[in-house]
C-alpha positions as CSV (number, residue, x, y, z in Angstrom):
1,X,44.0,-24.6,-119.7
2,X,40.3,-24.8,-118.2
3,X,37.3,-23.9,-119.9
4,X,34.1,-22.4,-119.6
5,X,31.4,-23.1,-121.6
6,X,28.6,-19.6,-121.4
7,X,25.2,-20.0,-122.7
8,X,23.3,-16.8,-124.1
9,X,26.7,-15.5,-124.7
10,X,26.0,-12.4,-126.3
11,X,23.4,-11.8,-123.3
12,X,23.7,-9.6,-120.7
13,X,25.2,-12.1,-117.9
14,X,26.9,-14.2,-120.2
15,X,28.8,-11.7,-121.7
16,X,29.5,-10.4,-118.3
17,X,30.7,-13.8,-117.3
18,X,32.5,-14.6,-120.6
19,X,34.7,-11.4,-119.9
20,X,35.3,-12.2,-116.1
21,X,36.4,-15.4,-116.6
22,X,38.5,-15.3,-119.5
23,X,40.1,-12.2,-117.2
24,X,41.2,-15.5,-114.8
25,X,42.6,-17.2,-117.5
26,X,39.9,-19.6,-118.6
27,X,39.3,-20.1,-122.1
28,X,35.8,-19.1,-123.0
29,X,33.3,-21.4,-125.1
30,X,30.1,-18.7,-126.1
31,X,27.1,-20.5,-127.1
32,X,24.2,-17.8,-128.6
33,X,22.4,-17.6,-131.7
34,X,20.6,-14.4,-131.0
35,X,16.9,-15.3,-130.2
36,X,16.3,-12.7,-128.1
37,X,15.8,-11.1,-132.0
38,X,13.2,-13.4,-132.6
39,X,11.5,-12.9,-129.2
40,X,11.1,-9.6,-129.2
41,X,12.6,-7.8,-132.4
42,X,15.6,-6.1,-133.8
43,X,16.2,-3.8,-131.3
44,X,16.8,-6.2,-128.7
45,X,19.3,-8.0,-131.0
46,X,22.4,-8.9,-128.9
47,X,24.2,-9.4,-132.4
48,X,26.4,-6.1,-131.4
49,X,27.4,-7.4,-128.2
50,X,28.2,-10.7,-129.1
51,X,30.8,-9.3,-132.0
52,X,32.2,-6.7,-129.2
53,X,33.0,-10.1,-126.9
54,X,34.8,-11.5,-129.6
55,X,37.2,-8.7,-130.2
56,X,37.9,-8.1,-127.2
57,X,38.1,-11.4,-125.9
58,X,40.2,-12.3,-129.6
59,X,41.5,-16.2,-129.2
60,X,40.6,-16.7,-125.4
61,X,36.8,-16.6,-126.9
62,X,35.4,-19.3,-129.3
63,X,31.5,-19.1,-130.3
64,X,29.2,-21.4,-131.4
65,X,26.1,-19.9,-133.2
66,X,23.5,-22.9,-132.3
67,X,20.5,-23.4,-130.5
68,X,20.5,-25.1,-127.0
69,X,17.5,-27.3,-127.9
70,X,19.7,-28.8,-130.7
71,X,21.1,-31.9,-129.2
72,X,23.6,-33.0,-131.2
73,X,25.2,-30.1,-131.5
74,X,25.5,-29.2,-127.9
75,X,27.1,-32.6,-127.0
76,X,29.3,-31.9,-130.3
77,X,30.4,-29.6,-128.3
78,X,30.8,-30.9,-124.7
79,X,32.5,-34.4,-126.4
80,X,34.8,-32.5,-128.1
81,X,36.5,-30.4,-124.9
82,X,35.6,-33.2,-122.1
83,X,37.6,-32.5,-118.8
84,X,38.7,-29.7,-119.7
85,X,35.3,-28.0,-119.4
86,X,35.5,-26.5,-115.7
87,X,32.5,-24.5,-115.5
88,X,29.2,-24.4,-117.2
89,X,27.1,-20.9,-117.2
90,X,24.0,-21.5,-118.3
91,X,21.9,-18.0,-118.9
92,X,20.5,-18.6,-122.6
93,X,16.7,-18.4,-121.9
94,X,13.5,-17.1,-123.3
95,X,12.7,-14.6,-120.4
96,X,9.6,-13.0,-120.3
97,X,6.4,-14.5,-118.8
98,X,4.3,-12.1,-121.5
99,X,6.2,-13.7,-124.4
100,X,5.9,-17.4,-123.6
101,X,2.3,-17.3,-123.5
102,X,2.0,-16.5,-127.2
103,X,4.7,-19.3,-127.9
104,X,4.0,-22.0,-124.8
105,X,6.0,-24.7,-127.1
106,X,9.1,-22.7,-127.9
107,X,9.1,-21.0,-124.4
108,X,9.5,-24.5,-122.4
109,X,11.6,-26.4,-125.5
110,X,14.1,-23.4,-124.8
111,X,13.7,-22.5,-120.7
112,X,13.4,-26.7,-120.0
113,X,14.3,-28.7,-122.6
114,X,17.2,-26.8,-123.1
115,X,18.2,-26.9,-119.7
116,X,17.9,-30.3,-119.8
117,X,20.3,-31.3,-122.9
118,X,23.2,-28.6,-121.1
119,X,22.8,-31.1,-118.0
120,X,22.7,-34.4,-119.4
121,X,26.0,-33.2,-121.5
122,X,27.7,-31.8,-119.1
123,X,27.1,-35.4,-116.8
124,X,27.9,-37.3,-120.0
125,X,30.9,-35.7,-120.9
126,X,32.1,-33.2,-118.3
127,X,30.3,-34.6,-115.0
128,X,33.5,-32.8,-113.0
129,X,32.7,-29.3,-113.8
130,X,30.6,-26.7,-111.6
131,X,27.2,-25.7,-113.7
132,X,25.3,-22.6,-112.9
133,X,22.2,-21.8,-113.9
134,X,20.2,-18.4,-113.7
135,X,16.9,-19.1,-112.4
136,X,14.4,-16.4,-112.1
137,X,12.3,-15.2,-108.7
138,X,9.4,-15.7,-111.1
139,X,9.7,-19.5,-109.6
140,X,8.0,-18.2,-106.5
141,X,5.1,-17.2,-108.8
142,X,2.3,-14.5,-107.6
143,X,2.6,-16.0,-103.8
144,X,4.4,-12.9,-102.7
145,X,1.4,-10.7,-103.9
146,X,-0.2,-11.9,-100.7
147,X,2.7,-10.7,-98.5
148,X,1.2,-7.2,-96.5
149,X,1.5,-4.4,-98.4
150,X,1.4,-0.8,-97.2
151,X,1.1,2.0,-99.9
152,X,3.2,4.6,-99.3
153,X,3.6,7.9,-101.6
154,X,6.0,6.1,-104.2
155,X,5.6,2.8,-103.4
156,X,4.6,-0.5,-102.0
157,X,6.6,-2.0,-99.0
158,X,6.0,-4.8,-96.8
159,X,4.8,-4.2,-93.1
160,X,7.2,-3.5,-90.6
161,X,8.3,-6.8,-88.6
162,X,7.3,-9.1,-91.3
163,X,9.6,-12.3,-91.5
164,X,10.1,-11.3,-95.4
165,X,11.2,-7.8,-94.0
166,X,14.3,-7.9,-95.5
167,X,13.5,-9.4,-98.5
168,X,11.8,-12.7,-99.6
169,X,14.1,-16.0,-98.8
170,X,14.7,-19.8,-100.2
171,X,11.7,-20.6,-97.7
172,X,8.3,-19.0,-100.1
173,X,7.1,-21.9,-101.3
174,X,7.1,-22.6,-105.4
175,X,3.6,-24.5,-104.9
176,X,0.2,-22.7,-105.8
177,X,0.3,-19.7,-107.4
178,X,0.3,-18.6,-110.5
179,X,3.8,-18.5,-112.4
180,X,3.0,-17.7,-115.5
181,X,4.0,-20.1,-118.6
182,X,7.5,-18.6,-118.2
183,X,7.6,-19.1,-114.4
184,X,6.5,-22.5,-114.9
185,X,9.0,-23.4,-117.4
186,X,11.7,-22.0,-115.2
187,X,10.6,-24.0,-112.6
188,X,10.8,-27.2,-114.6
189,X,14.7,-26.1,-115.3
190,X,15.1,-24.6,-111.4
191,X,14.3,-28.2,-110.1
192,X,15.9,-30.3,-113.0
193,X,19.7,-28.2,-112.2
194,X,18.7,-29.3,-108.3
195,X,17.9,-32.8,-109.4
196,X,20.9,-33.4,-111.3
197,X,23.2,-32.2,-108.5
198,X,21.2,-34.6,-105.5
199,X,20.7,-37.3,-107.8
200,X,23.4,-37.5,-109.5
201,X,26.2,-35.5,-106.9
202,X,27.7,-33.1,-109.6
203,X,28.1,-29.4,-108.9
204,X,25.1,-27.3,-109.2
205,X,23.5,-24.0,-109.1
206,X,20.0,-22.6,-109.1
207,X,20.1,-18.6,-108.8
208,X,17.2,-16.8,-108.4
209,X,18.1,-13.5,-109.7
210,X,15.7,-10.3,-108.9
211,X,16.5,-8.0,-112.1
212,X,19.2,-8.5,-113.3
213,X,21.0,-5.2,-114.8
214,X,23.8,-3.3,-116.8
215,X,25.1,-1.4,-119.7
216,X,25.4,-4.4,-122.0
217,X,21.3,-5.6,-121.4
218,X,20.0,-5.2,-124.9
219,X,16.4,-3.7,-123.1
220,X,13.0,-4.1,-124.9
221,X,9.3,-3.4,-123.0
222,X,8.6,-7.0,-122.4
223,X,11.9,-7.5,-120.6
224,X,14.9,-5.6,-119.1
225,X,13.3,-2.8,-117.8
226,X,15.7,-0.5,-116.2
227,X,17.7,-1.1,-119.6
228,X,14.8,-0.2,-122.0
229,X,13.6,2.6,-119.1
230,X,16.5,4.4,-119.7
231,X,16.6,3.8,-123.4
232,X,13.1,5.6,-123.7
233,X,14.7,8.3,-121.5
234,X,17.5,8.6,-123.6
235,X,16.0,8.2,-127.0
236,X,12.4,10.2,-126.4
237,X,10.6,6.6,-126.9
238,X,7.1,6.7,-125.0
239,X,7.3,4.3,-122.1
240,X,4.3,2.1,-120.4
241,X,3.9,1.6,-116.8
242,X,2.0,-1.6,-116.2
243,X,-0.6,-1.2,-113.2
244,X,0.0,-1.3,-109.1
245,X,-0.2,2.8,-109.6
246,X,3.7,2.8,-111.0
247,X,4.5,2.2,-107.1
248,X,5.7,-2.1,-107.7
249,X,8.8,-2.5,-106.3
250,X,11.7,-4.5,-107.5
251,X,15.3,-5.0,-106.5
252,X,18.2,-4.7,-109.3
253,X,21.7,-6.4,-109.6
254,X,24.7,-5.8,-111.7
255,X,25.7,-8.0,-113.7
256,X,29.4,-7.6,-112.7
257,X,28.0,-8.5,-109.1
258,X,25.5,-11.4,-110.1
259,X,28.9,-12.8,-111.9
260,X,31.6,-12.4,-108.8
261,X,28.7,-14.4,-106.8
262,X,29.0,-17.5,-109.6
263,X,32.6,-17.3,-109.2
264,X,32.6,-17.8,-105.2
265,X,30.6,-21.0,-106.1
266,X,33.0,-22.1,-108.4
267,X,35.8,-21.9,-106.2
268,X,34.0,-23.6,-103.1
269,X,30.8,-26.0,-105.0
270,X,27.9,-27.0,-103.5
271,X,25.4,-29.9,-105.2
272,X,22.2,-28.9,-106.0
273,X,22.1,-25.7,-104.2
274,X,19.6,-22.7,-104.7
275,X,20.1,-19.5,-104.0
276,X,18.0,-16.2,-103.6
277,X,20.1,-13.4,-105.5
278,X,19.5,-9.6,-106.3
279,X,19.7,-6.1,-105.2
280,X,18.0,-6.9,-101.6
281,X,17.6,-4.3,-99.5
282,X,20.9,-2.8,-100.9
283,X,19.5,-2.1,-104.4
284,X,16.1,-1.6,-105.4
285,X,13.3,1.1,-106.1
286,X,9.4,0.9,-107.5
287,X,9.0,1.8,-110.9
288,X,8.0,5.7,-110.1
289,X,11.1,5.5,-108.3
290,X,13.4,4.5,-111.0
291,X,12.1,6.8,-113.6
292,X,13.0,9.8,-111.3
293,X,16.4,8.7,-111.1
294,X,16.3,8.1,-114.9
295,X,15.1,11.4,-115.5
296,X,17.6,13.0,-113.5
297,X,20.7,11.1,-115.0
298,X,19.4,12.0,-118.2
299,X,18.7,15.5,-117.8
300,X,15.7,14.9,-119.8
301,X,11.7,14.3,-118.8
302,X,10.6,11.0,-119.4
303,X,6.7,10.6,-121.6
304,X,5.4,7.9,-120.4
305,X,2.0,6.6,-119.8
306,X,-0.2,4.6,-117.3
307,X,-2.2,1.4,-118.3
308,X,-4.1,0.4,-115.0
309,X,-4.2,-3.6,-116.2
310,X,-1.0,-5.3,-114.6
311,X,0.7,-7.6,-116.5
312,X,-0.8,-11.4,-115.2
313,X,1.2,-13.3,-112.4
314,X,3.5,-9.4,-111.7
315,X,5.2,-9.0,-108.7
316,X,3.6,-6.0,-106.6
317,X,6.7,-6.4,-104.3
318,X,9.8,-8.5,-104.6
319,X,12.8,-7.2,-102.9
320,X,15.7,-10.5,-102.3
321,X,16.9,-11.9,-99.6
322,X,20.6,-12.8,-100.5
323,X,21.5,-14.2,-96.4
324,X,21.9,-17.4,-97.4
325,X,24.2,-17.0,-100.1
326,X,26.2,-14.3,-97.9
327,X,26.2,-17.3,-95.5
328,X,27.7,-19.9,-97.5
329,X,29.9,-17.3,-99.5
330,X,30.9,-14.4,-97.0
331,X,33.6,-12.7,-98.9
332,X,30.8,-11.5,-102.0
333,X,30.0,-8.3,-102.0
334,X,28.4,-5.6,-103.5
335,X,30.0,-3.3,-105.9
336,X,27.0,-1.3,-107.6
337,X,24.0,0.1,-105.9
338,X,20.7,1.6,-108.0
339,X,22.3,5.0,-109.2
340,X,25.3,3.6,-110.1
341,X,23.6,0.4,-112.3
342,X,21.4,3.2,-114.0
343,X,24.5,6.0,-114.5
344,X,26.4,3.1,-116.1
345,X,23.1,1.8,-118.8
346,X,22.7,5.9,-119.4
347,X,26.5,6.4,-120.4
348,X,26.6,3.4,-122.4
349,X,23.6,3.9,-123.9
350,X,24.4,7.4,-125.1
351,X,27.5,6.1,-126.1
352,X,26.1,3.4,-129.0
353,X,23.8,6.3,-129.8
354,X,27.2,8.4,-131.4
């Protein structure tokens, strides 16, 4: 039987791919020890999720509580299941760009060097199977903060007949701008999981996911948004809206649809390949936006505040443009659009609440 191995398994997408997969009959290898706790507190723990996988998952599902900056212990891993290891999914991170600049070390030991010792196992030991890695649109740095913005009543939106019209391709440059430490160290791992495909020829994956969403995202302020939105709506938690007048725009995936796009690359690999993928023009809203919808899924007013300093290297606009990857993978489609991501996080939310 094939296996995957799933980093940041108790994580939103690696959950989401754990389950997926292990629904096609692949055995499941989860590899999480739950720093998204460290990084930004108990709430955010993904503890509860991880235990949920493994129930319902039961012997199709086997997890390795260790860090992916541990060496050893990853290729303990990877020697141990060889060939049999199909496909890599490689989502453990430390993901927000506020975060790593309090911890610059730790940030790029885990988004870089980490990448790095999940490549060099998988070519050691597994060099047949497809890897996929979940890059970040923060690669692109602040360079789409120059794109022409018009204000409208709710939000910002790029001027009519620009070539980034429907959404911001593989073509915006990653040079000059500023990325943030996180975007940096993302970067370093984007252009490593390119290298090692060209260089080397093995399978790989770079996805440059808008924000990615669902019920299972353990939200907190400094990452997962929608997620945490809705928790403050839910829970009467004050919420902070980070300058641009509440109008920045982003576009939001499931995770269920960010997952059925790494299994059409499975099934037909490319090497070193990168990929644009979000909500495009199909899924997203600014942040005033979102909190409407919140409110009214909720039934309930959200307090929230405005702080007019935006938070350093923010997107004002960033909506995807997923052509390419519709290109190369025609048959991936869509399943949830922006009410139906946030109707989902609301019921699920209420429903750990009791």
């Amino acid at each position: 039987m094939s296996t995957m191995v799933v980093t940041g398994s108790a994580g939103l997408i690696g959950s989401e791919a754990a389950r997926y997969f292990a629904q096609l009959g692949m055995d499941v290898v989860g590899i999480d020890n739950d720093m998204r706790a460290r990084f930004f507190g108990p709430t955010a723990s993904t503890a509860w999720n991880g235990e949920q996988l493994g129930r319902e998952l039961g012997p199709r599902y086997q997890h390795f509580h260790i860090d992916i900056r541990d060496r050893t212990a990853i290729e303990n891993v990877f020697r141990t299941r060889g060939a049999d290891i199909a496909l890599v999914v490689h989502t453990a991170a430390q993901p927000s760009h506020d975060w790593a600049a309090r911890d610059p070390h730790l940030d790029f030991e885990v988004n870089a060097n980490g990448t790095l010792t999940l490549l060099e196992a998988t070519r050691q030991f597994s060099p047949d199977a497809v890897f996929i890695f979940t890059s970040t649109n923060k690669v692109y740095g602040d360079t789409p903060n120059a794109l022409p913005l018009v204000e409208t009543k709710t939000r910002w939106e790029i001027a009519a007949g620009h070539r980034y019209e429907a959404g911001i391709d593989e073509s915006m440059s990653i040079d000059a701008s500023k990325h943030s430490l996180f975007g940096a160290s993302k970067v370093a791992a984007d252009v490593l999981v390119q290298e090692y495909g060209r260089y080397f020829g093995m399978r790989t994956a770079a996805l440059r996911g808008g924000c990615l969403s669902g019920p299972a995202h353990s939200g907190a302020q400094l990452h997962g948004f929608l997620a945490y939105l809705m928790w403050c709506t839910v829970t009467g938690k004050p919420y902070t809206v980070f300058g641009y007048k509440g109008k920045q725009v982003r576009d939001n995936i499931h995770a269920r649809d960010v997952v059925s796009a790494f299994h059409q690359f499975f099934l037909k690999p490319r090497s070193g390949a990168v990929y644009n993928i979000g909500g495009s023009r199909h899924s997203h809203c600014s942040m005033l936006e979102a909190i409407d919808l919140c409110q009214r899924i909720a039934g309930r007013t959200l307090r929230w505040r405005y702080q007019d300093e935006a938070r350093s290297g923010d997107h004002i606009w960033y909506v995807s443009d997923v052509g390419k990857f519709r290109s190369h993978y025609p048959e991936w489609e869509y399943t949830y659009d922006m009410p139906a991501i946030l109707q989902e996080i609301h019921d699920a939310q209420v429903l750990r609440q009791g």
